[in-house]
Structures are given as C-alpha cells and as structure tokens.
BAPA-678742 format. One record per residue (C-alpha): residue number from 1; residue in one letter; x, y, z. Coordinates in Angstrom, 3 decimals. Layout:
BEGIN
    n  res        px        py        pz
  NUM    A         X         Y         Z
...
# end
This chain:
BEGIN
    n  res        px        py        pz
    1    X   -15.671    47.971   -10.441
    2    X   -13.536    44.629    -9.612
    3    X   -13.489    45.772    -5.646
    4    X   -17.694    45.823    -6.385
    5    X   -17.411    42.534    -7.925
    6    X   -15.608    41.136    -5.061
    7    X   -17.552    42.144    -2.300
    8    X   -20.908    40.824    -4.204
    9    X   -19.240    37.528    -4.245
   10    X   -18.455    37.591    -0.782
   11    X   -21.497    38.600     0.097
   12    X   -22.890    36.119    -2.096
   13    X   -20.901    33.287    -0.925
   14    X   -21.972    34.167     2.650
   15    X   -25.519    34.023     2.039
   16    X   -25.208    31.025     0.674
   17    X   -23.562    29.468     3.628
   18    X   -25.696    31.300     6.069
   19    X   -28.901    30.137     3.942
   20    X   -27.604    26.174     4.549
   21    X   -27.263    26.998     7.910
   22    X   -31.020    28.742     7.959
   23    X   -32.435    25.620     9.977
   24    X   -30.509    25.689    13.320
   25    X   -29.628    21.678    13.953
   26    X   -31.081    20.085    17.238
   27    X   -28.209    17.288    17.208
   28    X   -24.700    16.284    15.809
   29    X   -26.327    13.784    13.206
   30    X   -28.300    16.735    11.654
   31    X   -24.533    19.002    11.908
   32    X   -22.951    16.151     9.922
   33    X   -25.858    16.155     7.546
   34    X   -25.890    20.288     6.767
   35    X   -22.001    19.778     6.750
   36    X   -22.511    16.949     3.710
   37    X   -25.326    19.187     1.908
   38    X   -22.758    22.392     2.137
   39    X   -20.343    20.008     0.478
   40    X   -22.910    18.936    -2.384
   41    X   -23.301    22.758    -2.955
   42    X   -19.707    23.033    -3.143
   43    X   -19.374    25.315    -0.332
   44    X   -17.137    22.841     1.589
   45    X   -14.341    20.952    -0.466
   46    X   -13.936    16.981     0.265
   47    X   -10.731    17.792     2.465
   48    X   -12.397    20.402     4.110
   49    X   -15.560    18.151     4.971
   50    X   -13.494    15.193     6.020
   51    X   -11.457    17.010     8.272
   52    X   -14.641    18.854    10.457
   53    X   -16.212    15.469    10.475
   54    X   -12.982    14.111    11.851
   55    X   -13.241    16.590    14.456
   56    X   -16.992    15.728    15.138
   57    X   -16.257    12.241    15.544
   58    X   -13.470    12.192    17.418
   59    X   -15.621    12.999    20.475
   60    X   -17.442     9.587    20.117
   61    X   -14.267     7.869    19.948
   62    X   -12.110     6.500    22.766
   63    X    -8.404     5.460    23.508
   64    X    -9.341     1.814    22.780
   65    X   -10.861     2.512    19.317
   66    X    -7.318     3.672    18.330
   67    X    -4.288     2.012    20.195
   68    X    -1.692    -0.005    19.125
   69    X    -2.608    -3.100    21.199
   70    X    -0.004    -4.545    23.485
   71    X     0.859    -7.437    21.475
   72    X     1.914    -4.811    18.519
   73    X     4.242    -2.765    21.466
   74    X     7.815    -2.345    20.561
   75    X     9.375    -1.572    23.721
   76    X    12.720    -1.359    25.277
   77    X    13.797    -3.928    28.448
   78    X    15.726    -1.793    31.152
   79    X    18.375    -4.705    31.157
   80    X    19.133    -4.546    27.408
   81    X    22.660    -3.110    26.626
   82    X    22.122    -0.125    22.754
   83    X    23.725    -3.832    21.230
   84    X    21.015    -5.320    21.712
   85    X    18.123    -2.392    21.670
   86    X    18.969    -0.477    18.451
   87    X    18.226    -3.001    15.653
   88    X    15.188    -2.718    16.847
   89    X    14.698     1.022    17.304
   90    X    16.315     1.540    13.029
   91    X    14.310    -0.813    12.160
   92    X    11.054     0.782    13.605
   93    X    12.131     4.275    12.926
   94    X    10.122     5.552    15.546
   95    X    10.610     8.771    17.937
   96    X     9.476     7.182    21.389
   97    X     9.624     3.716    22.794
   98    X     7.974     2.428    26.229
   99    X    11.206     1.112    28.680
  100    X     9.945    -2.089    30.633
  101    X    11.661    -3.716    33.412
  102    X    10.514    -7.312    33.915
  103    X     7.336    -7.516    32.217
  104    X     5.226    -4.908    29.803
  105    X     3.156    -4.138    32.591
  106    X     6.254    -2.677    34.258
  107    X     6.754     0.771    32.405
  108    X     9.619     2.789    34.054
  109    X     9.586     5.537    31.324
  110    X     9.730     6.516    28.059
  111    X    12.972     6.852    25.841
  112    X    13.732     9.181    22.927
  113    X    15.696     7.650    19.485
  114    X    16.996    11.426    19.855
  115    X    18.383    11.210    23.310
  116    X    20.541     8.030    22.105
  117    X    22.664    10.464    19.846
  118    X    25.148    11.594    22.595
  119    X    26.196     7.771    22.260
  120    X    28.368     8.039    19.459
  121    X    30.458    10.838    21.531
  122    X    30.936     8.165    23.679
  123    X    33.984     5.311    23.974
  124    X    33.468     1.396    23.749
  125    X    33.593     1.631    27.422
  126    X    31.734     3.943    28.517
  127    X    29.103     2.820    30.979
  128    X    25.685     3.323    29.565
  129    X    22.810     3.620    31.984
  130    X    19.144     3.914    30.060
  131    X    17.461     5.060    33.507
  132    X    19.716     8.152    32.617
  133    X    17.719     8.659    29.691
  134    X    14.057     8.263    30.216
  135    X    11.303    10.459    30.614
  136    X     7.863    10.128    32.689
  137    X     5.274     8.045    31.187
  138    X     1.359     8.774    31.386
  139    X    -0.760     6.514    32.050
  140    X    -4.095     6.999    30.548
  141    X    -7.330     4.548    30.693
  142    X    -8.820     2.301    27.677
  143    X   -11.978     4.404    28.150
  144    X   -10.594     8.140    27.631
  145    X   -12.281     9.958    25.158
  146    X    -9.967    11.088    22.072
  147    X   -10.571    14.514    22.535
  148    X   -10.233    14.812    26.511
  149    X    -6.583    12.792    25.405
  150    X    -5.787    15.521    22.477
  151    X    -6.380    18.437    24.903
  152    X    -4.073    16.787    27.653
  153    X    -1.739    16.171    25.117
  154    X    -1.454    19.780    24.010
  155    X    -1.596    21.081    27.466
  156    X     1.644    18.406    29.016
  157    X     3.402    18.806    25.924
  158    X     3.237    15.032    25.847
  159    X     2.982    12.776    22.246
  160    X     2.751     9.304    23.824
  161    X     0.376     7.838    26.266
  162    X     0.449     4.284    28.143
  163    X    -2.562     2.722    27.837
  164    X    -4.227     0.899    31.117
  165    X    -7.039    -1.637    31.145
  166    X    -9.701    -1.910    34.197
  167    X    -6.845    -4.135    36.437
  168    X    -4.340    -1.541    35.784
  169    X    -2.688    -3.769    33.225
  170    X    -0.950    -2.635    30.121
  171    X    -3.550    -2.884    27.144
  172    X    -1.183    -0.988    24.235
  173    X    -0.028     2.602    23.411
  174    X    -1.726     5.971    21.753
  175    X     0.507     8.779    20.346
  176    X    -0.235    12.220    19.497
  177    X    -0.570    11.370    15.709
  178    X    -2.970     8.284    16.217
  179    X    -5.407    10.704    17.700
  180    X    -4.743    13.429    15.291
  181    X    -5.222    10.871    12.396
  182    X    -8.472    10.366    13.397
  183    X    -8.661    14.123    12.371
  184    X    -7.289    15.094     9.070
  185    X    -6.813    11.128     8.069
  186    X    -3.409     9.589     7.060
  187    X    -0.930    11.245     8.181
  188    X     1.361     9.854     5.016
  189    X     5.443    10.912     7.103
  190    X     5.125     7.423     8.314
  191    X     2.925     5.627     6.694
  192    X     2.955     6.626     2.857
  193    X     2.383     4.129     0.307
  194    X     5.486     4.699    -2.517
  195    X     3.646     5.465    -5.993
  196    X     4.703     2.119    -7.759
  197    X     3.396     0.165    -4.556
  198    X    -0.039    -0.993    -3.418
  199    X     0.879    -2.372     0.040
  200    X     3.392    -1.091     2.843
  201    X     4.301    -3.091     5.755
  202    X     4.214    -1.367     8.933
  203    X     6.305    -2.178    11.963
  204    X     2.921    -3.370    14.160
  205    X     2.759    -6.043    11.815
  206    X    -0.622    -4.125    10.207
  207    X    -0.545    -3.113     6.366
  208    X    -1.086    -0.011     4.697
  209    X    -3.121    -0.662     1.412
  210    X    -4.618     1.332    -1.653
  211    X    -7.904     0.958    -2.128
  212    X    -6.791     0.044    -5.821
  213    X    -4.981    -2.604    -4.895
  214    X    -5.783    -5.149    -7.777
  215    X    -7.272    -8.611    -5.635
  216    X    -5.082   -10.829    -7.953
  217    X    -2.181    -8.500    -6.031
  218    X    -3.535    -8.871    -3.180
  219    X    -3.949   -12.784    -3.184
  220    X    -0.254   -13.122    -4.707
  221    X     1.090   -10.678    -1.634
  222    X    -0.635   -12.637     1.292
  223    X    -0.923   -16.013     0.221
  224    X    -5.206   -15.922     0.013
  225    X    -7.793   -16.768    -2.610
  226    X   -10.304   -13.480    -2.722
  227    X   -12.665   -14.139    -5.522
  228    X   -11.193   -12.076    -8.305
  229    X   -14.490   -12.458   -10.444
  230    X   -16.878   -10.516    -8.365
  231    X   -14.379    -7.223    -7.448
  232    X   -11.228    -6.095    -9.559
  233    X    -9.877    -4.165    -6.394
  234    X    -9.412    -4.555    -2.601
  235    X   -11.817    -1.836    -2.612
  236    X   -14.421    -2.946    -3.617
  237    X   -13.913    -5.943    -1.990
  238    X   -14.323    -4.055     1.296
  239    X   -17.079    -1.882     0.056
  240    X   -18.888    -5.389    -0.677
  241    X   -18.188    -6.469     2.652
  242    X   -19.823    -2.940     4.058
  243    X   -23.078    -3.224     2.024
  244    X   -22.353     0.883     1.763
  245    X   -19.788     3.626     0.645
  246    X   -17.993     3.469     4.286
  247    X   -16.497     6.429     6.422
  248    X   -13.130     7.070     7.756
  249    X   -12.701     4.876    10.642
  250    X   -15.725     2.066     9.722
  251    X   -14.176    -0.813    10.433
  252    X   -14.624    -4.593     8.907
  253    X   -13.244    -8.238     8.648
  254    X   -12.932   -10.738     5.526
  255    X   -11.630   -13.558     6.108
  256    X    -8.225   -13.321     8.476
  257    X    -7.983    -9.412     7.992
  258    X    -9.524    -6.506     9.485
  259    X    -9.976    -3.637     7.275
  260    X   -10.425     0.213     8.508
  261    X   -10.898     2.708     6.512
  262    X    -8.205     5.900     6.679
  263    X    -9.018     7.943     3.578
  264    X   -12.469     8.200     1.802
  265    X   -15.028    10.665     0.519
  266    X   -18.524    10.261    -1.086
  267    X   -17.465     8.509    -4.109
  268    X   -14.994     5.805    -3.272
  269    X   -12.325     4.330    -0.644
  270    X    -8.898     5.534    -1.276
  271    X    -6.541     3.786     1.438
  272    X    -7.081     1.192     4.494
  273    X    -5.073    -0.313     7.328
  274    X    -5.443    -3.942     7.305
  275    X    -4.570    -5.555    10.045
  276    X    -4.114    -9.671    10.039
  277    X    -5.983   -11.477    12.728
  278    X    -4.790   -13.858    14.780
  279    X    -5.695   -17.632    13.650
# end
C-alpha cells in the first residue's frame, strides 16, 4: 500500500513538473520565467532556483564582469627573497599568486603557497630560486565568456587565469571559484562573514557585508553619513538604490561604494560585496 502511495506521488510530482513545462519556451527569458513559476509552486527550492539561474547567466557574463582588477593583484616580484614575499602571502591566505618580473605586465608564472613548504627543510643558506617553483600561466582575454573559461578550466586542470586587455596588457586575475561563484553564489571558505560580525575585510581591499548590516553600523565602520531615517539596514539601502528586489550579480553605486549582490532570493538581499571607489 505505501510502495502504491509512493509511486502516485512520483507520478504526481512529475506531472506537475511536466505540466509547468507544457508550453515549450522560445527563449532563455521565458526558461528563467517557467524556472521562477516552478519555484512559486514549490517544485524548485530557492537554492535550487538560484543555482540553475546561475548557470543560465553565466553564459551572458564575461571575464571582465568578474576579475579582480589589476590594481587589487597581489603578486609576487621574481627579485623578492620568501623575507620579503611571505608576509604578504599569510596575510592573504591565498593558494596561487601571479610572479612578475619588472612590471605586472611581465607574468613569468604562477606560484603555489603549497610549493613554499619544502622551505622549512631547508638551511638559512640555502639558495632559493622562485623560477624553480613556478608553474605556466594562461593568459585569457577581458572578453571570454564565463562559461567557455569554466570548461577550459576543467579541461587544463587550471584554477587561475591572467587576464589580458585589447594591447595585451595586464587588466587583473579570474580563478576557478570567481567563476563558479557566479554559480551557486558565495562560496563562504574564504569569504564567510563570522556570526557576531556584519562586515569582513577582504584582502582586495573590497568588503563582504550582510544585508542586515544596521546603517548606523555601517556609517560608524566607514566613516559616512547614510541617512539612517529612511532604511534601518544596508539592505535596504541598496534595494532603494535598485528601485527593485535585485538578482545575484546586479550591480550598483551609493555614494563612494559599489554594491553587488552575492546572495538573494525573491524576498530580500542576504549578503553583498562592496567595493570602495576610488575618489
């Protein structure tokens, strides 16, 4: 009786999906929009939905929409002795840095934190060489599509790209994860804002901040004077600024600070990246 039970809901659950489906959409836009109703029938949960959007939408997105710009690079000089390098590398915490010989347009490779380990084995005197250590770089162009970049990345096994203007200049740096943010949002090993905290600092200089983030907080943290008497939050101070309920990814500016959205769904904003412009 409970086996009959399960295969009616199964059925049932399938003709309900195929009946939301019934009209065949002519274009992404209408996808999106069947996607959204399937949620509102609770046939898709919000994770779900925001993650096959993410993968919609990556197509319309390039390298440029997503890179850490140059001025935001840490790199590595090929001159610079681990003395001098590896404050800089704890202090980041990342996995990969871009090696540059006299000028960031002059990438010679990339080095891994984890192939700097071998260096406590080693004496006072031992003579380091970094070209030693350093793997290819790609190069990839400003206007590479997100997804083209995801698939090369799975197929060469790499996680960071060098990113090249129209002159063949350096214009910043995409990882793996930037692209695969754009995906399944936040990805919070990095990035995570600690429970009793509204704003993390990240080593590009941008911010992570909850949505909740009281303005008064916000004011007190960077020095500004947000109206406190028209929002109670930062999000709703960017909402405001939208005119609309934005998407992952919408981007805005108030005042010195560009907003995007990383984390959202159809009620409210949960977390942004703000990013301070220059004055």
């Amino acid at each position: 009786m409970s086996e009959d039970r399960s295969s009616n809901g199964h059925r049932s659950w399938l003709e309900k999906l195929t009946q939301a489906f019934a009209h065949e959409p002519k274009n992404r836009q209408e996808l999106l929009e069947l996607l959204r109703e399937a949620h509102q029938n609770k046939l898709l949960d919000s994770e779900a939905l925001s993650i096959v959007e993410g993968a919609i939408q990556v197509a319309d997105l390039q390298v440029r929409d997503i890179m850490v710009p140059r001025s935001q690079m840490i790199s590595i000089k090929a001159n610079q002795t681990p003395r001098d390098f590896l404050p800089a590398i704890i202090d980041a915490a990342h996995s990969r840095y871009p090696v540059v010989g006299e000028s960031l347009d002059d990438v010679m490779g990339i080095l891994l934190a984890k192939d700097l380990l071998p260096l406590i084995l080693h004496d006072a005197n031992h003579a380091f060489n970094i070209k030693e250590l350093l793997r290819p770089a790609t190069f990839v162009p400003e206007s590479k599509r997100l997804n083209v970049l995801l698939r090369e990345f799975r197929a060469n096994h790499n996680h960071m790209a060098i990113v090249i203007d129209e002159y063949g200049g350096v214009a910043g740096l995409v990882t793996i994860e930037d692209v695969l943010e754009q995906i399944v949002g936040d990805i919070e090993d990095e990035h995570d804002v600690e429970e009793d905290s509204y704003i993390k600092p990240l080593p590009s200089g941008d911010f992570i901040v909850k949505a909740l983030t009281p303005v008064d907080a916000f004011n007190e943290f960077f020095e500004t004077a947000f109206s406190e008497d028209e929002f109670d939050t930062v999000g709703g101070l960017v909402m405001g600024a939208f005119g609309h309920l934005p998407k992952r990814n919408e981007t805005t500016q108030i005042g010195d600070f560009r907003f995007r959205v990383l984390n959202a769904d159809s009620r409210r904003i949960h977390l942004l990246r703000m990013s301070p412009l220059a004055r």
